[in-house]
N, C-alpha and C positions, 0 to 999 in steps of 0.2 A: 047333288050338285052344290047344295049348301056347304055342307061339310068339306069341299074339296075347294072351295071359293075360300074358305075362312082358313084352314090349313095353308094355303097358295100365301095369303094373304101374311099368317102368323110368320112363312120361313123369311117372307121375302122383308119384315117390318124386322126380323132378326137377324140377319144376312145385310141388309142392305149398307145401314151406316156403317157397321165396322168395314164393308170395302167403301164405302164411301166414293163412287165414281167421278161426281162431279170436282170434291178435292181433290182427289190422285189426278186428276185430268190434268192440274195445272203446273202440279210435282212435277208429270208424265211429260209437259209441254218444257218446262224448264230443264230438263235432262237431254230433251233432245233440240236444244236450240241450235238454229243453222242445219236444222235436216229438213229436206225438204216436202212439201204434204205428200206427195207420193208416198216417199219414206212413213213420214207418217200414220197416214194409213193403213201400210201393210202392217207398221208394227202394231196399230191399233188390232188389228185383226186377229195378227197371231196371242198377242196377248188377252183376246178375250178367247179363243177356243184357249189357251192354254188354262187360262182362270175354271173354264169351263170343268176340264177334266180334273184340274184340280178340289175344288167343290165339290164336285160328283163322285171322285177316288175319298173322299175324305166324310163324305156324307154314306155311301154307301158298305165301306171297308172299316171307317177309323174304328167300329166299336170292335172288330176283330184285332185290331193294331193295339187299341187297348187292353183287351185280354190278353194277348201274348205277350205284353211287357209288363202284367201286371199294374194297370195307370187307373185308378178308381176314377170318377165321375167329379165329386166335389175337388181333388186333386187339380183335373182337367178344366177346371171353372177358374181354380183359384192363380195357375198358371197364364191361363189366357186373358182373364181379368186384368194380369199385373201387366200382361204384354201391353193390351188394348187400352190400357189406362197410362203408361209411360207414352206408347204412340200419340196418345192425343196430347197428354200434356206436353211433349217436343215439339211436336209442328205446335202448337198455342201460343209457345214460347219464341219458335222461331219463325211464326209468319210462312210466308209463300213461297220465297227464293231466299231466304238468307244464305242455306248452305249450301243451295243448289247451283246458283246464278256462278258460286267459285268455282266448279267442275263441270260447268255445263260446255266449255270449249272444247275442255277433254276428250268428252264422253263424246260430240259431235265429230272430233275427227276419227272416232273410232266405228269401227262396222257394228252399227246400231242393229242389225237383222239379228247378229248373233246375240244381243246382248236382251232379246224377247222374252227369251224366260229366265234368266238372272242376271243384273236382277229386278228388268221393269213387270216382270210377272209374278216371283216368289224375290224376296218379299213383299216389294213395292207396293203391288194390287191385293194377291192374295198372300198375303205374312200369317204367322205363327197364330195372331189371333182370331185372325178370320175363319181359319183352318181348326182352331181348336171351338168356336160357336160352331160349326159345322157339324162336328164329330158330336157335339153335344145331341142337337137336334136330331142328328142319325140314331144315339142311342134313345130318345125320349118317344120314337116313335112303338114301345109297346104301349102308352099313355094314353096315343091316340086311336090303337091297334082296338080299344076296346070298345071305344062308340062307333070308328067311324071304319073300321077295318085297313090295314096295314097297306093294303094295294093301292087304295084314294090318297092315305098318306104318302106313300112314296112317289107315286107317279104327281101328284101336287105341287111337291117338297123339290121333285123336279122338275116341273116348271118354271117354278121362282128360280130356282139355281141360274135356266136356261134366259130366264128375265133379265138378272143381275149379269151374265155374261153380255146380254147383249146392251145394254146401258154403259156396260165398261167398254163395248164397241164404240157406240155413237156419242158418249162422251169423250173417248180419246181421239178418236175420230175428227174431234168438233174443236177441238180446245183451243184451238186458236178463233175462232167465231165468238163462242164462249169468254174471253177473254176481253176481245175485243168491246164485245156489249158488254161488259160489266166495268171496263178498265182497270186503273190500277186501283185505286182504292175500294171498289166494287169486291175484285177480288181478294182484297185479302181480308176486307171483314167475311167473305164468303168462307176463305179456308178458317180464320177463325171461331167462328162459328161451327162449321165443319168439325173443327179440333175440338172445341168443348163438350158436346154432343159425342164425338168418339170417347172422349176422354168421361163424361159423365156414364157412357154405354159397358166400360170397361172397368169403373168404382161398382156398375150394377150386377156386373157376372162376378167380378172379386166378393163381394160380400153373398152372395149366394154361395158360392162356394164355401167361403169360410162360417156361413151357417149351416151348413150340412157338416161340416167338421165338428162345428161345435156341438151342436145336436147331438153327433154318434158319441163326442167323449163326454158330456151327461149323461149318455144311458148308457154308459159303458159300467159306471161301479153296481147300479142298479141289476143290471144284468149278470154282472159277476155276481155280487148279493145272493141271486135267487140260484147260479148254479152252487153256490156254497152251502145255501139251504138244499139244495135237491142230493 
């Protein structure tokens, strides 16, 4: 139970901020200005079973997706690193509604139902980076295969997944309450904050990545070295 508490624990501290629900919530609210909560809601809905599936196809499949294209591990850190580190430093830069608040008339006169899974689901919620920490954690689970057995870890791993769906629920869900209590400047030190923290989460997979790169080409002449001797 320990072991499955602390697993639950590690996907969902790693998973959590890069979807970030409580910021997306306010993106989420500002795209769909002049819809009304009904509306709201449904797309809250659909957009967290889709995040759902999304997660789950990307936790449970990505390391076969990576073997067949050939995509190494440090490769997949160092790509999602540069995503999740650009994402935060734009919204940082652009606050709450800068770009949003222009298209948001648009986008309300259009059929918001269709528009659930792109693009308030991929990217919006679950984007490139979210999706590649995901793939990560799916492939790390022989690490944890070894103390705590691969079944606590996966059925854990989805748990959180199923957590983090459903906070993308009841925070989009909520965004207008949420908003309300915090008001305007409430929110946008929140999304700021929000941003630096993604934006610091995404310097932290980029430089893992590009230490496992480094690592393998120092032991790369050494290795060559010894088959030259051999």
């Amino acid at each position: 139970m320990a072991t499955a508490v602390n697993t639950f624990l590690i996907v969902l501290a790693a998973i959590f901020p890069v979807v970030n629900p409580p910021g997306v919530a306010l993106v989420f609210l500002g795209l769909t200005r002049g819809a009304t909560p009904e509306t709201r809601r449904i797309l809250a809905r659909r957009i967290a079973v889709n995040s759902l599936f999304v997660l789950m196809g990307s936790f449970l499949l990505g390391a076969l997706i990576l073997q067949f294209y050939g995509i190494s591990i440090p490769i997949l850190r160092v790509a999602g690193g540069l995503i999740v580190a650009v994402s935060g430093w734009k919204l940082l830069n652009e606050g709450s509604h800068t770009d949003f608040e222009a298209s948001a008339d648009d986008v309300s006169r259009a059929d918001l139902l269709t528009q659930a899974f792109y693009p308030l689901t991929l990217p919006l919620t679950t984007g490139p980076g979210t999706i590649a920490v995901t793939i990560s954690i799916g492939l790390s689970r022989a690490t944890f295969t070894a103390s705590s057995g691969e079944l606590i870890f996966v059925l854990a791993s989805l748990v959180a997944i199923t957590a983090i769906a459903l906070s993308i629920w009841i925070c989009f869900a909520y965004a207008v309450r949420v908003q309300k209590l915090l008001g305007r400047g409430g929110t946008e030190i929140a999304v700021r904050l929000s941003a630096f923290i993604l934006f610091c989460l995404g310097v932290q997979i980029l430089w893992s990545g590009l230490s496992d790169l480094l690592t393998s080409l120092l032991d790369r002449p050494a290795s060559f070295k010894s088959a030259m001797l051999a």
